[in-house]
N, C-alpha and C positions, 0 to 999 in steps of 0.2 A: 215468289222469288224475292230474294231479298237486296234490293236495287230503287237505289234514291233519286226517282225518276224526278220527283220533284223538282231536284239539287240540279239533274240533269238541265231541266227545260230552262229552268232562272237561267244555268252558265249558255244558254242557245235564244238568242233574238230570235233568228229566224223560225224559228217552232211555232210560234205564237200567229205567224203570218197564213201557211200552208201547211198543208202533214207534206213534207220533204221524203219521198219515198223515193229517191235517186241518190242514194250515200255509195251507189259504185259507180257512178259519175263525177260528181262531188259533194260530198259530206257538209254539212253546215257546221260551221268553226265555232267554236266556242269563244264566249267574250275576253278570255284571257289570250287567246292567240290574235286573235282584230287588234288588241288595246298595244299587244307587245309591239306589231308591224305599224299602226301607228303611229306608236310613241318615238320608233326609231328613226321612222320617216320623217319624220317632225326635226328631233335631231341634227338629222340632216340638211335638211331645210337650214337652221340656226347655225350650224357651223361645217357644212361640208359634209361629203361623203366619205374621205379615207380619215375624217377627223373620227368621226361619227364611230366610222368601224373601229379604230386605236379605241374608243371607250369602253367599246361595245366586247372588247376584244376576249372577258370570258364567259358573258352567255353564247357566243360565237362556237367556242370550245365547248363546253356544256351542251350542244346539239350534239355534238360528234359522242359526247358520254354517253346524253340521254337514247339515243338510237343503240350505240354499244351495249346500252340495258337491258336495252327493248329484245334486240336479238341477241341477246346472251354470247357476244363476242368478246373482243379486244378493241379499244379505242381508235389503233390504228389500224385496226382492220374494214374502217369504215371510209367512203369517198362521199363528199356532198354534191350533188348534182342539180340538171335543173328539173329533168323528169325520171321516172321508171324507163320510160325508151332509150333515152342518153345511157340510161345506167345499166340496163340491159345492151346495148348496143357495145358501150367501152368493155365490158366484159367479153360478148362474141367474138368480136372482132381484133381482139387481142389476143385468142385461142391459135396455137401455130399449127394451123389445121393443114393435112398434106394431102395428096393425089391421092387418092383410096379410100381414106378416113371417112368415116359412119357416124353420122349425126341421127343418133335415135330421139325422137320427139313423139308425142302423143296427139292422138286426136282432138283433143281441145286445144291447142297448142293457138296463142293471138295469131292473128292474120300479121301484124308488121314484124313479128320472132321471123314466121314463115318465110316473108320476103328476105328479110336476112339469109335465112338458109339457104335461099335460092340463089340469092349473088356470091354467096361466099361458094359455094361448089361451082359455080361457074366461073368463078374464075382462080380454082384452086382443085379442081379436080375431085372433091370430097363428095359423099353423098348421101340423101335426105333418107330416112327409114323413118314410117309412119310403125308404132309399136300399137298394134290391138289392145280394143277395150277390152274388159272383162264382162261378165254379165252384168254389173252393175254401169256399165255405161264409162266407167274411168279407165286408167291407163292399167293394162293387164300384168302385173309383175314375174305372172310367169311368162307370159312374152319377149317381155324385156329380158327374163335371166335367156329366153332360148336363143334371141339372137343376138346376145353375147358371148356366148358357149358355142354359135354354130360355126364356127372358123370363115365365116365370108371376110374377112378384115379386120382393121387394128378400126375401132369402137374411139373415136374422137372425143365426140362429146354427147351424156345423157342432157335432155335439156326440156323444161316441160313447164305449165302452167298451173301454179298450186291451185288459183280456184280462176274459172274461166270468166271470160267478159259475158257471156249469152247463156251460164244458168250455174245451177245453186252448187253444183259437186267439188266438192274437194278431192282434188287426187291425192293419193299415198304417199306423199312425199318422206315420210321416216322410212318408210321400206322402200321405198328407189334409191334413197340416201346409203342405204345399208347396201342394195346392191351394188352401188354405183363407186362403193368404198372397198368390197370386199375384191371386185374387179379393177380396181386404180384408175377407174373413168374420170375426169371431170365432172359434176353434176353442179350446172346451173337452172338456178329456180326463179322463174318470174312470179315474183309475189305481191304483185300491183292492187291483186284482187283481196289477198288473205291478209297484208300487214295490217293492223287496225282492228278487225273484226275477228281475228282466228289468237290462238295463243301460238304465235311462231320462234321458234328457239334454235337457232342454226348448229348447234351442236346435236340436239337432240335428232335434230331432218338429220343432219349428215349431208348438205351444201356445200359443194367448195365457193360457187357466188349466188347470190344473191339483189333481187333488184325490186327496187319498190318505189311507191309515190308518196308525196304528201296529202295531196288536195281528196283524197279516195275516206278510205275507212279512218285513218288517223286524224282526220278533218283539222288537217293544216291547210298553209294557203297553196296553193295554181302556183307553179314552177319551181315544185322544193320535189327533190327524191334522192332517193340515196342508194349506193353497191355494198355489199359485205362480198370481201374478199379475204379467202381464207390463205393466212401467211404463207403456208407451207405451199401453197401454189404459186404466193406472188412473182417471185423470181421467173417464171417459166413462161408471163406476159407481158407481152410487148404493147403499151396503149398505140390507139391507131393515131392519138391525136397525140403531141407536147408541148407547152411552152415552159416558161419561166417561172411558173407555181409547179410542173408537175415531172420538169427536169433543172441540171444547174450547167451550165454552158460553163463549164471548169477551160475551156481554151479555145482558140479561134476554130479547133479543129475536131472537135470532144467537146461531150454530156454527157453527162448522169443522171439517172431517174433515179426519182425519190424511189425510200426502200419501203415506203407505207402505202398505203390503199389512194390516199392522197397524190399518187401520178396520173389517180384516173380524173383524177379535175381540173379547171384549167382558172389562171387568176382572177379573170372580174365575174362576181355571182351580186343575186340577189341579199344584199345584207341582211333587210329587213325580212323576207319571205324564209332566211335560215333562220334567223330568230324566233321567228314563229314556229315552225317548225318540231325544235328544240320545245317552244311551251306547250305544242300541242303533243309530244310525244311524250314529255311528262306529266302531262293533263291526263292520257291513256293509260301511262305506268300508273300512277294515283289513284283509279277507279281500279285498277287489274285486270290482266287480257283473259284471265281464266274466269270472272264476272261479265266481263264485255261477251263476250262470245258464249258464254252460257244464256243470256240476257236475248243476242241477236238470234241463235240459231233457234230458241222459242219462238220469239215473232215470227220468227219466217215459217215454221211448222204450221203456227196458228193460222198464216196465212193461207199458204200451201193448203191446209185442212179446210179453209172457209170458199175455196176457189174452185177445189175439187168437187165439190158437193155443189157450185152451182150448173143448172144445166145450158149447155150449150159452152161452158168453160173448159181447156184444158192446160194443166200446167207441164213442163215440158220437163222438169229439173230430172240429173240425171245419178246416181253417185249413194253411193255405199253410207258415204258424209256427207253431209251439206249444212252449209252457211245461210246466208243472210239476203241471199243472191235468189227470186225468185221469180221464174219466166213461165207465159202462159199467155194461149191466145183465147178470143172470142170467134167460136163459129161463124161464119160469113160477115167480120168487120175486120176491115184493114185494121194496123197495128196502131199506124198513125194516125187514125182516124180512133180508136180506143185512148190513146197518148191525148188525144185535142180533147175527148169527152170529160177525162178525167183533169187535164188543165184547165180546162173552163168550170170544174168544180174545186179547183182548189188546191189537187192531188196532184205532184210532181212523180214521172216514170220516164223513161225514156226507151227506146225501140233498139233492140240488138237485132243488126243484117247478117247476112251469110255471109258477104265480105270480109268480115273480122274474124271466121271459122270455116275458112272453105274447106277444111280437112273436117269438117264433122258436120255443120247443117245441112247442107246439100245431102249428104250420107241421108241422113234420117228425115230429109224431103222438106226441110224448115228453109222458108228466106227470110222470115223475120220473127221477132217476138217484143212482145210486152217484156218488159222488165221492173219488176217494183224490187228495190233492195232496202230493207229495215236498215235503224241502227237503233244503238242504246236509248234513244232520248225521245223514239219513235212509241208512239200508244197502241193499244188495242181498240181505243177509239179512232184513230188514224186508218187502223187497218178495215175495220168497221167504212169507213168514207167513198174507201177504196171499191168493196165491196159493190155497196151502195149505190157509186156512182158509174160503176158500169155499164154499157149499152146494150139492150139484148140482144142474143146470137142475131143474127141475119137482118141487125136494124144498119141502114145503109144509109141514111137519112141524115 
């Protein structure tokens, strides 16, 4: 494969330290994005914070492009935020969801989407519909069209998780997009897991929102995320939250929301952590998402295929597609007890609960798992470590 792994590890301090096998936790940043949050910091430091951001005022703007790139939108069809949660939440919760309404979601679906679901029909009369896998473990599309088609009620909102927190599948998200369009649904997509690692294109999916992180696969910094909200929807949202960035107090008595994507955010953010942001989503554009995820979803294969073949190993991923995202236990070793063995060699992973998936592990008997997720600048010698440093099945010691 034809990928300048080299070019990769020089722009990654942290590589040199641990094989970083946690990039769906968080991603190790590249030194262009550290130097930019830095530099601005600094800045500030020297002459104040709203001096700082007036300077600063068009790589500021230049995030909102660069994202508008990334997913193939409109400028102002983009909100800056401070997580995927935030970003995902001003979107739900500004759906004018009524007594009846049918909220179809899928079985990977995050555990904190879920609990949304839950408070929003209890106090809105609206109701939760878990839509069936298919044989490949993802979300069933012929499900989804049947109970659309089956007249139980007016269909609120499609709403689903492109790639899950606890394993490697990608759901369908172009052909939900297609249903979800052909039926005039709503279809929002939590893309926390895919932005970064996946080539996502929101025209292409067929999205009307969209919600994603920085600190994940795009390895920008901890408290950057961003919504794509599709225009033609925007009018028809009420944000839950407004002040004076994302409405204009036109009278003692009267406001108006912005007519941009930009009502869903609110005045004081992180200057420096959008700046970064911004260099790391054009750090990603500059390599290409169709090299990135060619690149990631080999590792994870190589992985998956070296894991499989050990005994007493099983890996759990489930999905037609799969990413980067790789989950698998040790025969009679706790998860966190695999997590300690391979920290104490070196090897960064971290443990997915059932908590975060009560609509799908419990189903198929899981409470936890291993998680190793690749990224670009990750080796086959990393993966080798990994291997290597595991504990045998039934070592409890």
């Amino acid at each position: 494969m034809d990928f300048d792994i080299e070019r990769a590890r020089r722009d990654t301090p942290g590589a040199h330290g641990v094989a970083h096998l946690d990039n769906a936790g968080a991603a190790l940043p590249p030194r262009q994005v550290t130097e930019a949050v830095v530099d601005h910091l600094r800045r500030e430091a020297e002459v104040g914070g709203y001096e700082a951001a007036a300077v600063a005022a068009d790589r500021i703007d230049g995030t909102y492009a660069a994202v508008a790139r990334l997913l193939g939108c409109a400028q102002d069809e983009v909100a800056l935020v401070e997580n995927a949660t935030r970003a995902w939440d001003m979107a739900f919760y500004a759906l004018p969801l009524r007594p009846g309404d049918r909220i179809l979601t899928a079985r990977a679906e995050y555990g904190s989407n879920v609990i949304a679901f839950l408070q929003v029909a209890a106090r809105t009369g609206a109701m939760v519909e878990v839509v069936d896998d298919d044989e490949h473990g993802q979300l069933s599309v012929a499900d989804l069209c049947r109970r659309l088609q089956d007249g139980g009620g007016r269909v609120g909102l499609i709403a689903m998780t492109h790639v899950p927190t606890h394993g490697g599948l990608v759901n369908p998200a172009e052909e939900v997009g297609a249903v979800a369009r052909a039926a005039g649904v709503p279809f929002l997509l939590d893309a926390c897991q895919s932005v970064g690692q996946l080539d996502v294109d929101v025209e292409r999916i067929g999205c009307d929102l969209l919600s994603a992180t920085g600190r994940k696969f795009l390895r920008g910094p901890r408290g950057t995320g961003f919504l794509y909200v599709r225009r033609a929807l925007l009018e028809r949202l009420d944000p839950p939250f407004l002040d004076l960035h994302a409405a204009t107090l036109t009278a003692p008595d009267r406001y108006e929301v912005r007519p941009d994507a930009r009502r869903f955010e609110n005045w004081e953010s992180d200057v420096a952590a959008r700046i970064g942001l911004g260099v790391a989503v054009d750090y990603a554009l500059e390599w290409g998402l169709e090299a990135i995820e060619a690149r990631v979803t080999a590792l994870a294969e190589t992985l998956r295929e070296r894991l499989g073949a050990m005994d007493g190993v099983r890996v759990h991923d489930q999905g037609a597609r799969r990413c980067g995202i790789v989950t698998f236990t040790v025969e009679g070793v706790p998860c966190e007890k695999v997590q300690q063995v391979l920290r104490e060699r070196g090897v960064r992973t971290t443990v997915s609960r059932a908590r975060s998936a009560q609509l799908d592990m419990p189903r198929r008997g899981l409470t936890e798992l291993v998680r190793a997720s690749v990224h670009y600048y990750n080796t086959e010698d990393e993966l080798n470590r990994l291997v290597a440093a595991l504990p045998a099945s039934g070592a409890l010691g």
